[in-house]
C-alpha positions in Angstrom: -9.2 51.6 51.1 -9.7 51.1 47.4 -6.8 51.3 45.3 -5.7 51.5 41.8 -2.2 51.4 40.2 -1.1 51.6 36.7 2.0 50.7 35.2 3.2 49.9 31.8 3.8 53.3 30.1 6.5 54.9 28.4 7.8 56.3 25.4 7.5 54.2 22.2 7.9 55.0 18.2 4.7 55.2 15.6 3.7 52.1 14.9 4.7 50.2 18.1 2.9 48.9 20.9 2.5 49.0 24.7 0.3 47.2 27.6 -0.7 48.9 30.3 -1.9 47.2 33.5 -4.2 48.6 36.0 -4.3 46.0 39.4 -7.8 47.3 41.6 -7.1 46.4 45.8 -8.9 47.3 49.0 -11.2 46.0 51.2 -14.2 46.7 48.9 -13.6 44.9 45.9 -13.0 41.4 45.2 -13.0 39.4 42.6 -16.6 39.3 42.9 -17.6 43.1 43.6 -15.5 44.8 40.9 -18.4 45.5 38.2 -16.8 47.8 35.7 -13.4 49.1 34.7 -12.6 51.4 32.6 -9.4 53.2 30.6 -9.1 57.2 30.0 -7.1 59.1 29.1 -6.5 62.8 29.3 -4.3 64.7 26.4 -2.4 68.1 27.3 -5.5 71.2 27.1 -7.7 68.5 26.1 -10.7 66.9 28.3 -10.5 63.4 29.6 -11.8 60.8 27.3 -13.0 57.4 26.9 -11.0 54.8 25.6 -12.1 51.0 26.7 -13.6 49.1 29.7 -15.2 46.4 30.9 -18.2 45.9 32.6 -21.0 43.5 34.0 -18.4 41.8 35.9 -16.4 41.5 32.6 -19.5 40.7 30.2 -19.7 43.5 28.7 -17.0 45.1 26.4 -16.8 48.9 24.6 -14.1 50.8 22.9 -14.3 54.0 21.3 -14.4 54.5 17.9 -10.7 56.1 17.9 -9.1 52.9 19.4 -11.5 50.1 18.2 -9.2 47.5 16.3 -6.2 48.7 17.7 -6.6 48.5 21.3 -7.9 45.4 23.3 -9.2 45.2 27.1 -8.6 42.3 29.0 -8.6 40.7 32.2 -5.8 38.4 33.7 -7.6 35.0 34.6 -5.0 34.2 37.2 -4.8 37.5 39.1 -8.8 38.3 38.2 -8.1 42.3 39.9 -5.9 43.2 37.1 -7.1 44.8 33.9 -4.8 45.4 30.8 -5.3 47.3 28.2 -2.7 46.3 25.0 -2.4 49.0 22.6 -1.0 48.6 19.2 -0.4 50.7 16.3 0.2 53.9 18.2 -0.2 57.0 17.1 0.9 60.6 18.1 -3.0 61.6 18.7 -2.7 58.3 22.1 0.0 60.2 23.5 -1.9 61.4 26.7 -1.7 60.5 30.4 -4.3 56.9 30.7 -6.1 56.7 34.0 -7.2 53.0 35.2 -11.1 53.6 36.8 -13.2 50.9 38.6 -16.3 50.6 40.3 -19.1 48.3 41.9 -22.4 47.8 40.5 -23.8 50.7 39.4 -27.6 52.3 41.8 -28.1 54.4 38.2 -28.0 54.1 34.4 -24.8 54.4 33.6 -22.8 53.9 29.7 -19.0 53.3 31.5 -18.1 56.0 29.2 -18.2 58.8 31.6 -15.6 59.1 34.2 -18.4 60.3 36.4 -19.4 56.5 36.0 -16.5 55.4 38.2 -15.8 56.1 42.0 -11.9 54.8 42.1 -9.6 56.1 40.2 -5.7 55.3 39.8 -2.9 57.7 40.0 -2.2 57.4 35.6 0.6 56.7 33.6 2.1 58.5 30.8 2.6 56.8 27.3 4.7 59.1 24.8 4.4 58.3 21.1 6.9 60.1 18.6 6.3 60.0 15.4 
C-alpha cells in the first residue's frame, strides 16, 4: 500500500520560513519507481492549486509563478523517498492546507500541474501565516 505523510507545518509570522517534508512508502515505489512528486495546496473556498514538483525521476523541476524564488523543491540524497519543499518569505496568500502527491511514470501526457496527474496522495498539513 502506497503511502504518503507530510509533516513540517505550523503557524509562522510574515516573512518567516518553513520546510515541509513529504516521505512516499509502499510496496510500489522505490527509489527507482517514484517518477514525479508534486506540492498543492488548497486555501479555504478556494480550488486546489499547484505549487512545485519534481519529476522524471527528479530531472525535471517546476514552480508556479506565485512561489518561484521563494520556495524550493528538493530531494534528500540519503533517504531518496523524501521530498521537501522549503518555503521562505511567507505570505498570508500560502496560508492553505499543502498536500504531498506522487506517482510512477506517467501511460499519458501529463504537465505535473494537475492533481489529476498524481495517483497517491498524502493526508496534508496545515501552514498558518499571520501577518
Amino acid at each position: 500500500q502506497v503511502r504518503l505523510v507530510e509533516s513540517g507545518g505550523g503557524l509562522v509570522q510574515a516573512g518567516g520560513s518553513l520546510r515541509l517534508s513529504c516521505e512516499v512508502s509502499g510496496a510500489t515505489f522505490t527509489q527507482y519507481s517514484i517518477y514525479s512528486v508534486g506540492w498543492f495546496r488548497e486555501a479555504p473556498g478556494k480550488e486546489r492549486e499547484f505549487v512545485a514538483a519534481m519529476a522524471r525521476r527528479y530531472a525535471k523541476i517546476d514552480y508556479a509563478d506565485a512561489v518561484k524564488g521563494r520556495f524550493t523543491i528538493s530531494r534528500d540524497m540519503d533517504n531518496k523517498n523524501t521530498v521537501y519543499l522549503q518555503m521562505n518569505s511567507l505570505n498570508s496568500e500560502d496560508t492553505a492546507v499543502y498536500y504531498c502527491a506522487a506517482d510512477g511514470p506517467p501511460s499519458r501526457t501529463v504537465t505535473w500541474r494537475a492533481p489529476t496527474d498524481y495517483d497517491y496522495w498524502g493526508q496534508g498539513t496545515q501552514v498558518t501565516v499571520s501577518s
